[in-house]
C-alpha positions as CSV (number, residue, x, y, z in Angstrom):
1,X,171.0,146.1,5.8
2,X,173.7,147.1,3.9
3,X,173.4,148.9,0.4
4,X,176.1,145.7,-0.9
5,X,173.8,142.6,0.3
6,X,170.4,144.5,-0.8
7,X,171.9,145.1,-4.8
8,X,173.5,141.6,-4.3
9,X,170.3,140.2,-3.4
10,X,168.2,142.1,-6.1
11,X,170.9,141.0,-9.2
12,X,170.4,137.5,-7.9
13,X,174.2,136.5,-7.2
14,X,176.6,135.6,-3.6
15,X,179.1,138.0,-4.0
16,X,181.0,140.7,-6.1
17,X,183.6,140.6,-8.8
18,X,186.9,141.0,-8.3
19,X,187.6,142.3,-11.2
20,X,184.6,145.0,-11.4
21,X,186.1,146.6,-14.1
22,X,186.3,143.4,-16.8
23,X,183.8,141.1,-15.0
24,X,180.4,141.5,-14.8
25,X,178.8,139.1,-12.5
26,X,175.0,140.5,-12.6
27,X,172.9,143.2,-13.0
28,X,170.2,145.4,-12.2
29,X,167.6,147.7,-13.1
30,X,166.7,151.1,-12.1
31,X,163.5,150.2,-10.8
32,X,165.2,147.7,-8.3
33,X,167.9,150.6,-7.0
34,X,165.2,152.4,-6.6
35,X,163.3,150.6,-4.4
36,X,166.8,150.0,-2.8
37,X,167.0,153.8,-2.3
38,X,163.6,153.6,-0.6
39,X,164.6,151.4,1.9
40,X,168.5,153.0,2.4
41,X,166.5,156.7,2.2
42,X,166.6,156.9,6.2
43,X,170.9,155.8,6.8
44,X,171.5,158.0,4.0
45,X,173.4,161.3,4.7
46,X,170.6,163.1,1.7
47,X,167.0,163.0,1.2
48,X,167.3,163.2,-2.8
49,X,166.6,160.2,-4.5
50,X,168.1,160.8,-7.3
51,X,171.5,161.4,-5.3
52,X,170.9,158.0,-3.6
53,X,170.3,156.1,-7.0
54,X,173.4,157.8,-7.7
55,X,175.3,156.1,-4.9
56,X,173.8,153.1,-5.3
57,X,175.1,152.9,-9.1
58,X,177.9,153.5,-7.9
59,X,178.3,150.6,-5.4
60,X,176.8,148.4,-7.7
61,X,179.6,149.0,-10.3
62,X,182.4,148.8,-8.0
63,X,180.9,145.1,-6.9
64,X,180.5,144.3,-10.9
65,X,177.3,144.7,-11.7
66,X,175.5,146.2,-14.4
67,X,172.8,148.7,-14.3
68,X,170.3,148.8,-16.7
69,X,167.2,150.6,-17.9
């Protein structure tokens, strides 16, 4: 599935923000991206998972949600 529906899924919510940057609509903690990275590890074009938690982050913030510790 796609790395959008799994963090969607994980921070409990039907879609993204529109406004990522001054709406949050969820969040998220480490633990779940990482178990996100787990199951993304084999479509992903690197084997590190800290580069894939790194992505992930990434695609969580552009949808508008927060990642916490």
């Amino acid at each position: 599935p796609p790395s959008g529906f799994l963090i969607k899924k994980a921070a409990g919510i039907d879609k993204g923000s529109s406004k990522a940057n001054s709406e949050k609509v969820g969040k998220v903690t480490r633990k779940q991206l990482m178990e996100i990275a787990e199951i993304k590890r084999a479509d992903m074009n690197t084997d590190n998972m800290d580069s894939i938690i790194r992505q992930l982050e990434g695609t969580a913030r552009n949808m508008g949600v927060d990642v916490v510790d």
